[in-house]
Every structure is written in C-alpha cells, then in structure tokens.
C-alpha positions in Angstrom: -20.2 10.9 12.9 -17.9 9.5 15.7 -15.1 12.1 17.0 -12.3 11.7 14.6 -14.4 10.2 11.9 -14.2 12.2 8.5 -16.4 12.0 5.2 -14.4 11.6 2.7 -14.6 10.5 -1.1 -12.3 7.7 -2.3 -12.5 5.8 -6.0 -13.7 2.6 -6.4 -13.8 0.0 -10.0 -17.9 -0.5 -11.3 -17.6 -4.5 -11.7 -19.2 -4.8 -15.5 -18.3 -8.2 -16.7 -15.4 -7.4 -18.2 -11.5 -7.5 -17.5 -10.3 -3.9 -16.9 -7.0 -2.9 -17.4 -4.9 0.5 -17.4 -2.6 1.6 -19.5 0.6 3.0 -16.6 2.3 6.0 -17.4 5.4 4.1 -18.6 3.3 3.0 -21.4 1.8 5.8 -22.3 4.3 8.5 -21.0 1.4 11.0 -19.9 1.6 11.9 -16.3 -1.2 10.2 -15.0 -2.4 6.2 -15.7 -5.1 5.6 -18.3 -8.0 3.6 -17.0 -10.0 1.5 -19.2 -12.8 0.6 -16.4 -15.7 2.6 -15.2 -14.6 4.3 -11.7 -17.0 5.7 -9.5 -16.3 8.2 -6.4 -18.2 7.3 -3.0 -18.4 9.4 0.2 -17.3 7.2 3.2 -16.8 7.6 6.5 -13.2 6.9 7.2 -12.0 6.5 11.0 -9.5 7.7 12.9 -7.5 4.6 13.8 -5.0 6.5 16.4 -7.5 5.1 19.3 -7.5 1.3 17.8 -3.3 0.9 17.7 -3.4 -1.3 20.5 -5.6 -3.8 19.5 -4.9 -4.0 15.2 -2.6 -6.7 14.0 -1.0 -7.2 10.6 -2.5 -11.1 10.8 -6.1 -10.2 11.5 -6.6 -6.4 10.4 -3.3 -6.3 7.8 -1.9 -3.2 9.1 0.0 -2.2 12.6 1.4 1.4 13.3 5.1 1.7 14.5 7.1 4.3 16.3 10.2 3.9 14.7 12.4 6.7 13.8 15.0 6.9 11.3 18.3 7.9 11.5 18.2 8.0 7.4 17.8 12.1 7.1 18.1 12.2 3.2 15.3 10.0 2.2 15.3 12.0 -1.5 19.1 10.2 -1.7 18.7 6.7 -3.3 21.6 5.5 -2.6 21.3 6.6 1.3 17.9 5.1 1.0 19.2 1.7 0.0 22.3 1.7 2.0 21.2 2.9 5.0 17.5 3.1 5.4 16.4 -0.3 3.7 18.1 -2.6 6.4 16.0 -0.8 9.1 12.8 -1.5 7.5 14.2 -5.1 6.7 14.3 -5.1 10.8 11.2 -3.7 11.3 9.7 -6.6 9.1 11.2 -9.0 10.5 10.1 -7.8 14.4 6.9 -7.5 13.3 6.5 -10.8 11.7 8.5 -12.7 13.0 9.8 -13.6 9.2 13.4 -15.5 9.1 14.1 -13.4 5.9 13.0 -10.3 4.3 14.0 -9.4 1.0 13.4 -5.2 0.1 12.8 -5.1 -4.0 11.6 -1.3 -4.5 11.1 2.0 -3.4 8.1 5.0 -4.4 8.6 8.7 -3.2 5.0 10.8 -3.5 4.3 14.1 -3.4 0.5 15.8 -3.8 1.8 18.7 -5.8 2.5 17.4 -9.1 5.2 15.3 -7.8 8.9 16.5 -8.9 12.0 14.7 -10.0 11.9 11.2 -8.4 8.8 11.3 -7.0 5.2 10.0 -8.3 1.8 11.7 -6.7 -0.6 10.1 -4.5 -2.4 6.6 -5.9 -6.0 8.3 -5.2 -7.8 4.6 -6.6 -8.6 2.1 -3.9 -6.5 -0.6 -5.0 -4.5 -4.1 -3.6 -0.8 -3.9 -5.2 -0.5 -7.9 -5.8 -3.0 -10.3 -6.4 -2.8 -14.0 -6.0 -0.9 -14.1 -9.4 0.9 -11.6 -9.5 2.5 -11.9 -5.5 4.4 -15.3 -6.6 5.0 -14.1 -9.8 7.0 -11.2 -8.2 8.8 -13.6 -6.2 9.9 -15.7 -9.3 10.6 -12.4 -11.0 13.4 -11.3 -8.1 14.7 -14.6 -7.3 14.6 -17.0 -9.8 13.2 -19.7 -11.3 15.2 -22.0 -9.3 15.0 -20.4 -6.1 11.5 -19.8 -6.4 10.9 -23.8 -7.2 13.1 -24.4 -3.9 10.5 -21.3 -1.9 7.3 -22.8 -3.1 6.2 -24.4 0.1 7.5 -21.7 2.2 4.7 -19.2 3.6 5.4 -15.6 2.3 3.9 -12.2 2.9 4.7 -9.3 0.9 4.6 -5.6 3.3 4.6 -2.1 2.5 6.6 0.1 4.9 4.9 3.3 4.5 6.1 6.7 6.0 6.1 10.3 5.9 9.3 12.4 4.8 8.0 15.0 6.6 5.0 15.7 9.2 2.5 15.7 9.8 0.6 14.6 7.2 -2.7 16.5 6.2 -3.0 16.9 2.8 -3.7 13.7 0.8 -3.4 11.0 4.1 -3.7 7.3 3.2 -6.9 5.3 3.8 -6.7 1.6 4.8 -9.5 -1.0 4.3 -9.6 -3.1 7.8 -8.8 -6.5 6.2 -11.0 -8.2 8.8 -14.1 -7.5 7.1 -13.0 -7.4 3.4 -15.1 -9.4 1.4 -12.4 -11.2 -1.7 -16.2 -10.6 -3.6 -15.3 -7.2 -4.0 -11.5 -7.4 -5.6 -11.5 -7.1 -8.9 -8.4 -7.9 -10.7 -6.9 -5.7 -13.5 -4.3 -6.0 -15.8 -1.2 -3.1 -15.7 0.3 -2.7 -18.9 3.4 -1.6 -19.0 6.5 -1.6 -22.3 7.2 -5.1 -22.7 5.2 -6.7 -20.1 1.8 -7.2 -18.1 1.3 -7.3 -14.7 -1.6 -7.2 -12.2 -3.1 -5.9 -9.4 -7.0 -6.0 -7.3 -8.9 -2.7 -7.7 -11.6 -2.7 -5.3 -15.5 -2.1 -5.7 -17.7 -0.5 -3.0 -18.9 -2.4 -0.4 -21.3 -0.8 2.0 -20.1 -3.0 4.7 -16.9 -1.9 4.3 -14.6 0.4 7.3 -12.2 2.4 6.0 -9.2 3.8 8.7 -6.9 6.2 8.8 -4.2 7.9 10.9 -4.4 11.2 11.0 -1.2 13.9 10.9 1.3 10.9 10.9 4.6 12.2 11.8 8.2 10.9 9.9 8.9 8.5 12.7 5.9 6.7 12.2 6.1 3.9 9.8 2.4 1.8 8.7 3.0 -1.5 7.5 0.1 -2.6 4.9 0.3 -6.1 4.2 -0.1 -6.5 0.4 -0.1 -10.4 -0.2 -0.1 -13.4 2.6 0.3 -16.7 0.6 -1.1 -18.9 4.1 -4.9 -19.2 3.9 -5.4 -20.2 7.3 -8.1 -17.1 7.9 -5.2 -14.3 8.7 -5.5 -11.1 6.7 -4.1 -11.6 2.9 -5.0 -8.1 1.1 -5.1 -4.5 2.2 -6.7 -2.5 -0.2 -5.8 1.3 0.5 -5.5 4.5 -1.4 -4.8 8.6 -0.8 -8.0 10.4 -0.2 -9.0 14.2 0.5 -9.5 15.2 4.2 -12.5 17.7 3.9 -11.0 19.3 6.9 -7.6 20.0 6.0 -6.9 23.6 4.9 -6.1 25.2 1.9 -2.3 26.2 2.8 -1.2 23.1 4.3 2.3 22.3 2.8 2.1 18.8 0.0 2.2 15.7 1.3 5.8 14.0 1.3 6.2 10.1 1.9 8.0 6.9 0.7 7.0 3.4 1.1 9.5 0.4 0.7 8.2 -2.7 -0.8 9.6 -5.8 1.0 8.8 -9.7 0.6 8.9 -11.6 3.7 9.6 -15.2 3.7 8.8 -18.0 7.0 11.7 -20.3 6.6 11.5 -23.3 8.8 
C-alpha cells in the first residue's frame, strides 16, 4: 500500500430490502445501540490525508482540516464549552463557508475506554448523521415552524466541528468517506428510535470504489469540519459518511482517544 496508507476494518449496513432501524441507547438504556440490520466488517485501505490538505474542500470533498487552536482549556465544562468555545467554532463556520449565520444546536464528548460521565465512545458504524429528511426536520425542530417556513428557500448546510481534547490521536482515529466519489446508491437510510420520537440518519453499504481518509495523530488544535447535510444540489458535496476505526498500527498502551465534535447549522442568507 501507499506510504501512510493503513488496512483497516470499518462496519458497513448489508442492503436486504428492508428498512433498518436501531433501537439508541436512550431507548433501551444498555450501553451500546441495538441494531436491527445485518452489519458487515470490510478491510479497506484508508489514506493518510495530511498530504492532500491543500487541495480538499468542504464543497467538493465535504471535509477541510483547520489549524485553529482554542483558548477553551476545560472542554469537559459544559458551560465553558457553550460560553466560550461554541462562538469560536460559530467563526470557524462561518470563515469556512462563507455562511451569513450559523446556529450551534449540540455537543458529543467521546472516549474509546468505555466512555465516563459525560462522554459517549467512538461511533465505530459508517454512518451520515442527517439525511435529506431528517436535516430540514432538524432545522424545523430548533427554529420553528414559522421561522423554518420563512428559511425554506434559503441554502443550508449542516457541519460537524470535530476535534481532539487531547493529542495526538491514535487509538480509535476517525475515517472520512471523500464525498467526491460517493455514490447516494450506497446510503441507506435507517430509522433511530429514541423515547417519544423517531429520527433518521444514512448508514452506508460497501462500495468497492469507495476512498476512505484519514488524518493521522491529530493534535487539539486541529479542528475537521465534516459536512453532514448541504440542502443546494448544484453538484457540491451534500453527505460525509465517516466513522471511528482501528489503526492496526497503533500500540497497545497508547492513552484513549479524547474528542468533542459541535454540531452547527449553517444558513446562506441573501
């Protein structure tokens, strides 16, 4: 394989005909989601991305690296996290895409050791968080009925602001499938059942033509952005399937993997 260029196994959704849908941890209150689906584990190469930076873009490949570090030091601290650290990824957003609003609804700490109080482990299917229901339906969920009537026209893209607490990352880093080759085909969309209501998201079946990337030992002031929905269907990246994988290489005592990704919605306002 290329230099930089690991094998490693991620978990894909069998298509069989029929709808799948999991049962979240919420529901169920075990610590893991309950999949009613057939899954399947692939070996694929997945490539180091570190070389590409220059040249990936949110519109065309859905993701773009960023050096931007954080004066936020207590990222375990909600309410530092949302008073302090959220309006620096709102700016980040914005720079990046040129948005005229941004709207942060959500925050997820992860840990590959069982997780701990206030943090959930590593997502290890590959998986699309929003779908082309369930992106506006978020909107009209935060905003309104009303306000979403008066947004309907206006382009929206919905980010991911991913980033380790601490660095580098080796154990459980986070693959991204280049959005410039995915083939909508192999989304598949399932149903997340949670108390009270349903939402939904794309699980992804194995393509062969499919590249996976990834960049290795990311440091805490690096931030990915993964774009999760574009509403414009002008040929720009819409979805970025992505999940945690295993790095054959990485060794035995290397400390958990520690990260937090902030959930934004990005609007185009004329």
């Amino acid at each position: 394989m290329p230099a930089g260029t690991v094998n490693g196994e991620i978990t894909f959704m069998v298509p069989t005909g029929q709808r799948p849908y999991v049962h979240t941890e919420a529901l169920t209150g075990e610590p893991e989601p309950r999949y009613h689906a057939e899954l399947q584990r692939r070996a694929v190469a997945i490539h180091d991305a570190r070389p590409l930076m220059e040249e990936l873009s949110l519109d065309r490949h859905g993701i773009e690296l960023h050096q931007r570090p954080s004066s936020v030091k207590a990222l375990y601290n909600d309410a530092h996290v949302e008073q302090d650290y959220y309006p620096e990824i709102e700016a980040l957003v914005k720079e990046a895409t040129g948005a005229s609003r941004v709207m942060i609804f959500d925050h997820t700490r992860r840990r590959d050791d069982g997780g701990s109080s206030g943090t959930k482990t590593p997502a290890d299917r590959a998986h699309n968080d929003y779908t082309e229901w369930s992106a506006p339906q978020r909107v009209r969920d935060l905003v309104g009925e009303e306000e979403a009537q008066r947004l309907r026209n206006v382009p929206f893209v919905q980010i991911n602001a991913w980033r380790p607490i601490r660095g580098p990352v080796r154990r459980s880093p986070l693959a991204v499938l280049d959005a410039a080759i995915l083939d909508h085909g192999d989304l598949i969309s399932t149903d997340m059942v949670y108390p009270g209501r349903t939402g939904e998201i794309y699980h992804l079946a194995f393509n062969p033509a499919q590249r996976w990337l990834y960049f290795p030992a990311m440091e805490r002031d690096e931030v990915l952005l993964i774009k999760g929905y574009d509403s414009r269907t002008d040929g720009r990246a819409r979805f970025v399937p992505h999940t945690a994988f295993h790095d054959p290489g990485t060794h035995a005592d290397e400390p958990p993997r520690e990260s937090i990704e902030v959930r934004t919605l990005a609007f185009f306002e004329s």
